[in-house]
DSSP file (Angstrom, degrees, kcal/mol; ACC not computed):
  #  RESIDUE AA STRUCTURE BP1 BP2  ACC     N-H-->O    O-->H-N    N-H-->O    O-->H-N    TCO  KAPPA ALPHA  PHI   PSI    X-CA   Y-CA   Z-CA
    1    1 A X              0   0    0      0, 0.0    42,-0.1     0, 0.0     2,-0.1   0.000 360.0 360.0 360.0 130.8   97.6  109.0   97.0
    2    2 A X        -     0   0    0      1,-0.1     2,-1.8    39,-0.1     5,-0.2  -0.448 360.0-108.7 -91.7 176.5   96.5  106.2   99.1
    3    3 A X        +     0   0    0     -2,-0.1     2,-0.1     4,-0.1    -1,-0.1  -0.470  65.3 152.2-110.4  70.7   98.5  104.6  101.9
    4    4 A X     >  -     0   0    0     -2,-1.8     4,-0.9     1,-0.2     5,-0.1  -0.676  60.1-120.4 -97.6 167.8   99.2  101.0   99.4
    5    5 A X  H >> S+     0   0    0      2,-0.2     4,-2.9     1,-0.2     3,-0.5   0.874 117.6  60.5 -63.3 -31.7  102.1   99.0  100.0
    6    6 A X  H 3> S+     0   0    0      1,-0.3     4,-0.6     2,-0.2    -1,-0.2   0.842 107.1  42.5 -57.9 -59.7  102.8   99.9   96.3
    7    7 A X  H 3> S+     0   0    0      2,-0.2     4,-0.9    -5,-0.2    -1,-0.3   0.618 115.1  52.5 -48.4 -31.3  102.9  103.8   97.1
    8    8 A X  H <X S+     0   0    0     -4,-0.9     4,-1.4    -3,-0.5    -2,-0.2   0.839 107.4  51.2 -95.4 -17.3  105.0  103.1  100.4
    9    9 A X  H  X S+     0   0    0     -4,-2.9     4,-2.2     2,-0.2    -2,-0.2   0.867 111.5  47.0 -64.4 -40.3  107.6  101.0   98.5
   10   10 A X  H  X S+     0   0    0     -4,-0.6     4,-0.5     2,-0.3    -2,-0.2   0.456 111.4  52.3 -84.5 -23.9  108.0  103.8   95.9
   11   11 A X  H >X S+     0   0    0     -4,-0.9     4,-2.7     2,-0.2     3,-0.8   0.870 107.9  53.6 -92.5 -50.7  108.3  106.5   98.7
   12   12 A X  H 3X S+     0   0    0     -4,-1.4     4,-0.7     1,-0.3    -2,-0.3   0.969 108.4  46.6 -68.4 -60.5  110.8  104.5  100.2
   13   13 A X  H 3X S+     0   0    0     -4,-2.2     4,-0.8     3,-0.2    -1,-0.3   0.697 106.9  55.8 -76.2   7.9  112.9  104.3   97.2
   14   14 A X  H <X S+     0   0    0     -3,-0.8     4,-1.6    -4,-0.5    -2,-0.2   0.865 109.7  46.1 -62.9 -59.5  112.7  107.9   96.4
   15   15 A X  H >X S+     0   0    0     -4,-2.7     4,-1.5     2,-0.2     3,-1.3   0.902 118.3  46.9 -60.4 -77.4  114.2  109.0  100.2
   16   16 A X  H >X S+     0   0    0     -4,-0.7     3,-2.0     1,-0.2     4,-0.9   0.520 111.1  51.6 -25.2 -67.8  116.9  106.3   99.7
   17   17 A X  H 3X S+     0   0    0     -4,-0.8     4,-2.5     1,-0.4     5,-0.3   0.640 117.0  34.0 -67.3 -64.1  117.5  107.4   96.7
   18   18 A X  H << S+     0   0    0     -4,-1.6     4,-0.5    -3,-1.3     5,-0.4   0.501 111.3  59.1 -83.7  -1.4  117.9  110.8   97.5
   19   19 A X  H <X S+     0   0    0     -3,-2.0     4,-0.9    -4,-1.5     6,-0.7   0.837 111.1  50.1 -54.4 -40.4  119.5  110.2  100.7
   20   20 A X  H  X S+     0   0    0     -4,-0.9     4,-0.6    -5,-0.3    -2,-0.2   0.823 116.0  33.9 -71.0 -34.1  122.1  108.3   98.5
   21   21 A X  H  < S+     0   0    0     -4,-2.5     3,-0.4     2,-0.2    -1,-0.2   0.924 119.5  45.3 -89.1 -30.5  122.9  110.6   96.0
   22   22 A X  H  4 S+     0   0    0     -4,-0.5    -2,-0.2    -5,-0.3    -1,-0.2   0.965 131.4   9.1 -70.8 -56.0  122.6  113.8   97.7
   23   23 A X  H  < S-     0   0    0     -4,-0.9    -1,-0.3    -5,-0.4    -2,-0.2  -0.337  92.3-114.7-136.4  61.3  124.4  113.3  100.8
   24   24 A X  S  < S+     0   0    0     -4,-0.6     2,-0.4    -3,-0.4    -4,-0.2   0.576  70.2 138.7  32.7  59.5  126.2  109.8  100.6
   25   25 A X        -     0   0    0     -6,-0.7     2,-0.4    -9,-0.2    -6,-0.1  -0.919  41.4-160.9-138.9 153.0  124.0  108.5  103.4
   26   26 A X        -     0   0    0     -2,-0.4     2,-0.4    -7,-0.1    -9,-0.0  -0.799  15.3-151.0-105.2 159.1  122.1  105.1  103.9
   27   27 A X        -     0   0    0     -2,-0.4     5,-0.1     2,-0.0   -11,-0.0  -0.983  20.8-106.5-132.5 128.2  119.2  104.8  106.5
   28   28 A X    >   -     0   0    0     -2,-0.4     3,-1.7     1,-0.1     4,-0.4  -0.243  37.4-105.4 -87.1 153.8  118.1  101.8  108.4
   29   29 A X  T 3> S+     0   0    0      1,-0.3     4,-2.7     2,-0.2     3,-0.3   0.645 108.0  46.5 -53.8 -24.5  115.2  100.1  107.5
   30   30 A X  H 3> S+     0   0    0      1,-0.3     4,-1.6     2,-0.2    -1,-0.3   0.733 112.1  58.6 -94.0 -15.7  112.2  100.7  109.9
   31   31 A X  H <> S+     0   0    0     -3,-1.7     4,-0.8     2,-0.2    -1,-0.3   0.686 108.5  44.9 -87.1   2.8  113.1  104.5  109.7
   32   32 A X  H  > S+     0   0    0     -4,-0.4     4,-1.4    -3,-0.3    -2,-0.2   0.727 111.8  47.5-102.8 -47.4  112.7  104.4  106.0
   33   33 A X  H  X S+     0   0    0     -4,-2.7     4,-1.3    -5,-0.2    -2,-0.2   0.692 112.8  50.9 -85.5   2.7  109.7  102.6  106.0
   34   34 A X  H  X S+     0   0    0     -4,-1.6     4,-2.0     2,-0.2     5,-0.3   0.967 118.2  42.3 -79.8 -63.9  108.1  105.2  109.0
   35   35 A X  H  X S+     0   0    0     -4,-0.8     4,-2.2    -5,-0.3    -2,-0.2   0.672 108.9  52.8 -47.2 -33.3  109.1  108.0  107.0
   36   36 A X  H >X S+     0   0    0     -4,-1.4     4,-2.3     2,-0.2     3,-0.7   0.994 115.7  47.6 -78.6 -74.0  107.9  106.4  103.6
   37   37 A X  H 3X S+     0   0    0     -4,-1.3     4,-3.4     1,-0.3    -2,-0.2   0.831 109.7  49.7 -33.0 -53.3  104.5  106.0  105.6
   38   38 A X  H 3< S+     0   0    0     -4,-2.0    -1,-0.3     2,-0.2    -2,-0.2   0.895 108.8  52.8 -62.5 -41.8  104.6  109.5  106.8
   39   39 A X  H XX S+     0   0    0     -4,-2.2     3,-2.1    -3,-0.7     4,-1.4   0.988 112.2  47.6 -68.1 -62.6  105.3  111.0  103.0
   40   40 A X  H >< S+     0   0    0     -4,-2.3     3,-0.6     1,-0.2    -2,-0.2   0.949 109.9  46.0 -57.3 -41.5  102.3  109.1  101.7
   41   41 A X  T 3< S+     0   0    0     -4,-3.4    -1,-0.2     1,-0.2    -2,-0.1   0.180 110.9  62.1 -80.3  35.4   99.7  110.1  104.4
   42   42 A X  T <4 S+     0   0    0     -3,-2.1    -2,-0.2     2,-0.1    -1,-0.2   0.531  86.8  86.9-128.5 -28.7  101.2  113.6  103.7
   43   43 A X  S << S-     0   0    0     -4,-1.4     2,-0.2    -3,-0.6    -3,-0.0  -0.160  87.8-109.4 -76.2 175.3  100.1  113.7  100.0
   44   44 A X        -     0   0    0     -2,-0.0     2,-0.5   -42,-0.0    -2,-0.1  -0.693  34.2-119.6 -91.6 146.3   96.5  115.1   98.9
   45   45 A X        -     0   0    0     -2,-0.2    -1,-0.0    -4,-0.1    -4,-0.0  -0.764  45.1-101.9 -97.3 135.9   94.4  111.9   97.6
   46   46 A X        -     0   0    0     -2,-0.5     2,-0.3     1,-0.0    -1,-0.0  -0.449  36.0-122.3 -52.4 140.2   93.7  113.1   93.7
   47   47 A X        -     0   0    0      3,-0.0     2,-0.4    -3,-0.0    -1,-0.0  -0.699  20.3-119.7 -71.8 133.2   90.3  114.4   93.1
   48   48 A X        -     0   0    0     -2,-0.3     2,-0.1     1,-0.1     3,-0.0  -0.876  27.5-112.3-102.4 152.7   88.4  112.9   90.8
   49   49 A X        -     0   0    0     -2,-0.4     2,-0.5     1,-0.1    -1,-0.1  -0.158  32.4-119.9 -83.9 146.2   87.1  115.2   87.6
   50   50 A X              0   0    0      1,-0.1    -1,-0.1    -2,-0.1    -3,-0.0  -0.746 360.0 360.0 -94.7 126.8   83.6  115.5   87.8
   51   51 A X              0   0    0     -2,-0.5    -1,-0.1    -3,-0.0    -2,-0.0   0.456 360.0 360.0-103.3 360.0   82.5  113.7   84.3
């Protein structure tokens, strides 16, 4: 997955998300988006199928 804002916006509302529902907490904003950061440069970039 590559490190776009698109992908670090979407990582960032997945942890809120589940910060929120799971364990009733909210998270301040530069720690959401360093973690966000950290989850994307954490995934495997897809291989593309050899055609």
């Amino acid at each position: 997955m590559a490190k776009t804002e698109e992908n670090i916006k979407s990582s960032e509302d997945f942890i809120r998300g589940v910060l929120e529902r799971n364990f009733k907490q909210s998270v301040d904003p530069e720690a959401l988006r360093a973690a966000a950061e950290k989850l994307c440069a954490a995934l495997p970039e897809r291989q593309r199928e050899a055609a």
